[in-house]
Steps between C-alpha positions, in 0.01 A plus 500: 500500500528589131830737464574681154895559428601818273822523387689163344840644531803380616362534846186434413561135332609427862207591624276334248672183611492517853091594473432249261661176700308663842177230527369781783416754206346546168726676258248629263652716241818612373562820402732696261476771259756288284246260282795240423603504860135479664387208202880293629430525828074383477619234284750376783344499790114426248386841664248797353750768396428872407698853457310645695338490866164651365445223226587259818268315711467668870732334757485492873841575511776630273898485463622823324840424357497808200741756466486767776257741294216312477498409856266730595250543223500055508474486875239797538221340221595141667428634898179721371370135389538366801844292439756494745844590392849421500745701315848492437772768585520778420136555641431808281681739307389783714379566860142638416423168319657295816238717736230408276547180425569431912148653603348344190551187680428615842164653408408146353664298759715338212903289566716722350846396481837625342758261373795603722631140522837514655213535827442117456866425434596142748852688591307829588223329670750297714668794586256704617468399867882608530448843386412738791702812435702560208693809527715490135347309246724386145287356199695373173242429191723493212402248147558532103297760365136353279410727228118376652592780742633781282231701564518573901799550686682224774364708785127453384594114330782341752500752836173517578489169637774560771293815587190301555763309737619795664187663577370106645790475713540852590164594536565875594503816285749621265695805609711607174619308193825570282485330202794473183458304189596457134366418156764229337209319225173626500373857546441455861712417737663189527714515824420693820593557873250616752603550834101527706498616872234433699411726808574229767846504390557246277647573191504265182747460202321318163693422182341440181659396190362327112864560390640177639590143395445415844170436661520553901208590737616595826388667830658514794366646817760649798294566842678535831574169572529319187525483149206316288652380133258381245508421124159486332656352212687190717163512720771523853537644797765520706505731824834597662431580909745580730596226792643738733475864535857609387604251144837427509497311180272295238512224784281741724225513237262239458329421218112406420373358225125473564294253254369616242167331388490393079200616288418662195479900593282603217278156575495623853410895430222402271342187731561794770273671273238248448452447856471861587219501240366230619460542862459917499920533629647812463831396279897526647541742198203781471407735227642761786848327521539539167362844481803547714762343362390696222494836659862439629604413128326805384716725760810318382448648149415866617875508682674247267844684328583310152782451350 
């Protein structure tokens, strides 16, 4: 399988790395419409580079790892030639190009995947099996702020990945949204608080924040009979259940700490990839779970107040 990578970013130098050590593919090109950057990057992995995906050879597959705006005009020449697709989050920039881009694929029976990676994280994939009802949801997604960034806010950078979460582990429909937020050092905002409800009653609390010295990434998930605590960053869980039907104290809570298995999450999302190309899967993460996540984020800003 011959796979073309666009984009030799931060991200994207993770992905060139993790593509070029897999003996299961061909990486075939590099791509990036920086000459210096695309020439470094051929010369150290001894790969054809261009700036562009037209001047490139055609792939069976390619990794999209470009700023959000050229998602869609990359992704739609690259599935029109017959190239499955994975591309990173944000899917698009707008929902038109999402619905495009999603029956672009289905009319050509094409992989198309969105990078929503905290999907393949080991503490949220060991967790999982525990979560059967959540009925108050808290997510924490707080870092330094990366001028890389300046130019979308932390809902559409940081947030969106907990609402990818949300809507996987909720998997109902969103009844109303409140949303607050505030521009601190850059001319979007770079702290906000969304409260989401969903219509089967659970309601959801999400923090976002590029104003801190402190990195955390947090969700915790209450149902009726017990509380599920992971950190994304630590890769834990730890799930709090009741031992008898009336707590008295800490002593009548036990305390779970399923295993949670090591790997490489981004190796793991792309090989996920590869193997849905590979054997005609449909991916964990679709072009229409992104479309959502997006369409969620894009209601967020229509109610958002700033400060």
């Amino acid at each position: 399988m011959k796979i073309l990578l666009a984009g030799l970013g931060q991200l994207g130098q993770h992905h060139a790395r993790i593509l070029a050590k897999n003996p299961t593919v061909e990486l075939c090109a590099l791509v990036d419409s920086d000459t210096a950057v695309a020439a470094a990057f051929g010369k150290k992995y001894g790969l054809p580079h261009f700036t562009s995906i037209a001047d490139a050879p055609r792939p069976d597959a390619a990794v999209l790892v470009t700023p959000t705006p050229s998602h869609y005009p990359l992704a739609k020449k690259l599935l029109a030639s017959g190239a499955h697709c994975f591309v990173e989050k944000p899917f698009t920039s707008t929902l038109d190009e999402a619905d495009e881009l999603i029956e672009l694929a289905q009319r050509k029976n094409l992989v198309l995947q969105v990078g929503h990676i905290e999907r393949f994280n080991p503490a949220i994939v060991a967790a999982k099996p525990f979560i059967k009802n959540p009925i108050f949801v808290e997510a924490n997604r707080i870092g330094p702020f990366s001028p890389r960034v300046a130019h979308i806010g932390v809902i559409m950078d940081l947030m969106i990945h907990d609402i990818d979460i949300l809507l996987y582990l909720v998997g109902e429909k969103v009844k109303d949204i409140e949303a607050y937020g505030a521009r601190v050092l850059s001319d979007h905002e770079d702290m906000a608080k969304v409260r989401i409800r969903f219509e089967g009653g659970c309601v959801c609390d999400l923090s976002g924040s590029r104003v801190s010295l402190e990195k955390q990434r947090k969700i915790r998930i209450f149902q009726p009979s017990n509380y599920v605590s992971i950190d994304y960053a630590a890769r834990s869980v730890k799930i709090y259940s009741k031992r008898v039907p009336e707590p008295k104290s800490f002593l009548d809570i036990s305390v779970l700490k399923p295993e949670v298995p090591v790997y490489d999450q981004l190796e793991k999302e792309l090989e996920h990839f590869i193997e849905c190309v590979r054997h005609g899967k449909t991916p964990a993460v679709t072009g229409e779970h992104g479309r959502d996540a997006l369409e969620l984020v894009r209601e967020i800003y229509k109610i958002i107040r700033l400060q």
